[in-house]
C-alpha positions as CSV (number, residue, x, y, z in Angstrom):
1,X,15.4,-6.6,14.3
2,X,13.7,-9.1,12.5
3,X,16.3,-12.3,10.9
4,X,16.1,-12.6,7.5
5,X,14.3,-16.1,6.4
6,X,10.8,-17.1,6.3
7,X,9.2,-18.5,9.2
8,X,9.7,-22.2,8.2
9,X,13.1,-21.4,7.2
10,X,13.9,-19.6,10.9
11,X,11.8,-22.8,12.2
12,X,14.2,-25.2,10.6
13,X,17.5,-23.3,11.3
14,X,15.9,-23.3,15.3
15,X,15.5,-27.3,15.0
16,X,19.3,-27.4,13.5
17,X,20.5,-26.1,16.5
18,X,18.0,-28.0,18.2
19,X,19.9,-31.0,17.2
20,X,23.5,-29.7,17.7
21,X,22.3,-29.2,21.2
22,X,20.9,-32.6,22.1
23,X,24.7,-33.6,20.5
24,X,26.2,-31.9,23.7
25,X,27.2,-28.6,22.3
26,X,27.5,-25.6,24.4
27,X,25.1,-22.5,23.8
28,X,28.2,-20.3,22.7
29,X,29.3,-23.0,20.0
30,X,25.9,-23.2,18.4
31,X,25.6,-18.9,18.5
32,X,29.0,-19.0,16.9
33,X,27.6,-21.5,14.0
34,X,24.1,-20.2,12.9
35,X,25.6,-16.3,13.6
36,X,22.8,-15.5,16.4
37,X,23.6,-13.9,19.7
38,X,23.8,-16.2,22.9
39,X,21.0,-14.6,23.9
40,X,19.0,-16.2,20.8
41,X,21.0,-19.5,21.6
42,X,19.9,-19.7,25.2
43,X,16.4,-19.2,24.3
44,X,16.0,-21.9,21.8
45,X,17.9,-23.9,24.3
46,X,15.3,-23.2,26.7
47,X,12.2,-23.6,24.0
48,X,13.8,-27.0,23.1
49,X,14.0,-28.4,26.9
50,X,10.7,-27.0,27.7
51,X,8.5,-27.6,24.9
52,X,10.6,-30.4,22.8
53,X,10.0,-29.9,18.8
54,X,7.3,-28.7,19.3
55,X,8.5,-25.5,21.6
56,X,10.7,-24.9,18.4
57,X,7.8,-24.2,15.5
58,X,7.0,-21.2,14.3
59,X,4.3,-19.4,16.1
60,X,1.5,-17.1,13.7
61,X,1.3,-13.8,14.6
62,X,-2.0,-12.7,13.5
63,X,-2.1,-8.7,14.7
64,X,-5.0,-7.0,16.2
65,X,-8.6,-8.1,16.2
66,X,-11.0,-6.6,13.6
67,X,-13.2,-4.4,14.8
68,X,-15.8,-5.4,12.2
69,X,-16.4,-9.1,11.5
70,X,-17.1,-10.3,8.0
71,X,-20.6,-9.9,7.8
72,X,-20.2,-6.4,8.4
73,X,-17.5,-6.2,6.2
74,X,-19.4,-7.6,3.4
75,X,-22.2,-5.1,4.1
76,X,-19.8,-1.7,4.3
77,X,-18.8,-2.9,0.5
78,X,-22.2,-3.0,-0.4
79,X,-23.5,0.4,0.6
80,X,-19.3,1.6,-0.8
81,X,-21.0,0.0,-4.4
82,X,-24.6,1.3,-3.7
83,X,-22.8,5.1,-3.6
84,X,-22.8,8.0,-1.2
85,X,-26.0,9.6,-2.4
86,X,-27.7,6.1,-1.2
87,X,-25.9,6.8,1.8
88,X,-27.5,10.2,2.9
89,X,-24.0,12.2,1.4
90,X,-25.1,15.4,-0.9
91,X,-22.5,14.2,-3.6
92,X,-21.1,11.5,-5.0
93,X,-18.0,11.3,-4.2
94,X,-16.4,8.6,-1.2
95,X,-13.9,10.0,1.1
96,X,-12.0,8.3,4.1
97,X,-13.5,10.6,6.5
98,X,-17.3,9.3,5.2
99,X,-17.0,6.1,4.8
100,X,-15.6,6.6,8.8
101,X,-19.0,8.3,9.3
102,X,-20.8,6.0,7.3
103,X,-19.0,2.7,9.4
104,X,-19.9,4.4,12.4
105,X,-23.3,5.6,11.9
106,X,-24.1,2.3,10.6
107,X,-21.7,-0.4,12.7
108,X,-21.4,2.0,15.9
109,X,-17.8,1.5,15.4
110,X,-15.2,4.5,15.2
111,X,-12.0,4.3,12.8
112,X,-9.5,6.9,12.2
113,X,-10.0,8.4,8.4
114,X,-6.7,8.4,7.9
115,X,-6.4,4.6,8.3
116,X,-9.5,3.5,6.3
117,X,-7.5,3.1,3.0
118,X,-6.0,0.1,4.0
119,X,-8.7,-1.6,5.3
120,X,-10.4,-0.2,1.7
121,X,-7.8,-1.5,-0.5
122,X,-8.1,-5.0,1.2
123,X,-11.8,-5.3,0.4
124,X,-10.5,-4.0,-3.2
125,X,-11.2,-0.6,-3.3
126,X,-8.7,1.7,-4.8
127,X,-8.2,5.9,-4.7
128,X,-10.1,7.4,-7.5
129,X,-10.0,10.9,-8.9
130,X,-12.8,12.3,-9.6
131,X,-13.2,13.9,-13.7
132,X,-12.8,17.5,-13.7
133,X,-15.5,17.8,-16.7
134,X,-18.6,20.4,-15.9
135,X,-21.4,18.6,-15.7
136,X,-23.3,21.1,-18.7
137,X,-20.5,20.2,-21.2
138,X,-21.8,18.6,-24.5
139,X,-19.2,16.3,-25.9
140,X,-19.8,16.6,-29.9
141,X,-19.7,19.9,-29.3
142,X,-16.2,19.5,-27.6
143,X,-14.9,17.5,-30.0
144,X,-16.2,19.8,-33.0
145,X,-13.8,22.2,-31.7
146,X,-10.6,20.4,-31.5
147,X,-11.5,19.3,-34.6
148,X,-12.4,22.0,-36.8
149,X,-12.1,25.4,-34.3
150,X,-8.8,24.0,-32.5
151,X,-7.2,23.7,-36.3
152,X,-8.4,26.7,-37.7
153,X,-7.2,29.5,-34.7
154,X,-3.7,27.0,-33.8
155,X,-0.7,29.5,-35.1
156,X,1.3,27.6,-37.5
157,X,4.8,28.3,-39.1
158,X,4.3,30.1,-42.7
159,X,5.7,26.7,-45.6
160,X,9.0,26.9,-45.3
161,X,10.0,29.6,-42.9
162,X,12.9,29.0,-41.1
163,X,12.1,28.5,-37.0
164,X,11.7,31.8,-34.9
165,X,14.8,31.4,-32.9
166,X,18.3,31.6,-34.0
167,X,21.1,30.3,-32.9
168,X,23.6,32.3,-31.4
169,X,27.4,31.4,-29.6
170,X,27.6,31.8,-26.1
171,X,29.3,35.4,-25.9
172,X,33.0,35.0,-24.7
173,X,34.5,37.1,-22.1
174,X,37.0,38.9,-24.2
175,X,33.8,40.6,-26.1
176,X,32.8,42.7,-23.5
């Protein structure tokens, strides 16, 4: 498991003991005052013999390579904004599994659907759901409706008559 910290604060709690070791303390001493196993102590020990300050720095860890570079990157966000009719799809609606199609038709490079969103929402792209509105619908006429219709059929309580539920007690067991 990873220590809590950041890596300059992990870096400078490695040179600490860095320090206590060029003072002549033994490995188990140092474990015992930063709360690390002797395991940890021995290899900082070792880091700081071999490589000095130096072996003691925080090293980036930068993951996998991309299997697009930049230029292709900036590319796949332009046909994304150009839309999936410009792209050969019969509607227009973007899914994972075509803009997978669409990268490898276009880049010859194969990603799993299921993993496109994050590589979407890094180039800014976020899930969008689609309007459920038919496409012959006429707003004014819509809104005429729940305007005038909507008002007119909408059941409403008679002025001043009392709810259409009563209350009533809880019926007790010696009623029965």
């Amino acid at each position: 498991m990873r220590p809590q910290g950041s890596a300059a604060e992990l870096e400078a709690r490695r040179r600490r003991a860095a320090a206590c070791f060029q003072a002549g303390e033994s490995v188990r001493t140092v474990a015992e005052r930063f709360g690390v196993d002797r395991s940890s102590a021995k290899r900082w020990r070792r880091a700081w013999r071999e490589g000095g300050e130096e072996g003691l720095a925080a090293k980036p860890h930068p993951g996998g390579k991309r299997k697009l570079t930049d230029p292709q990157r900036d590319e796949l966000v332009d046909l994304i904004v150009a839309g999936p009719r410009e792209a050969g799809f019969p509607t227009d609606l973007w899914t994972c599994a075509r803009v997978a199609e669409l990268i490898e038709n276009r880049f010859g490079v194969e990603y799993n659907a299921g993993h496109l969103a994050r590589m979407l929402r890094q180039l800014g792209f976020t899930p969008q759901k689609p309007r459920t509105v038919a496409r012959e619908q006429d707003p004014d006429a819509v809104e005429h409706w729940r305007r005038v219709e909507w008002v007119r059929i909408k059941k409403k309580p008679a002025d001043g008559a009392p709810a259409s539920s009563s209350s009533t007690k809880r019926a007790s067991c010696s009623s029965r």
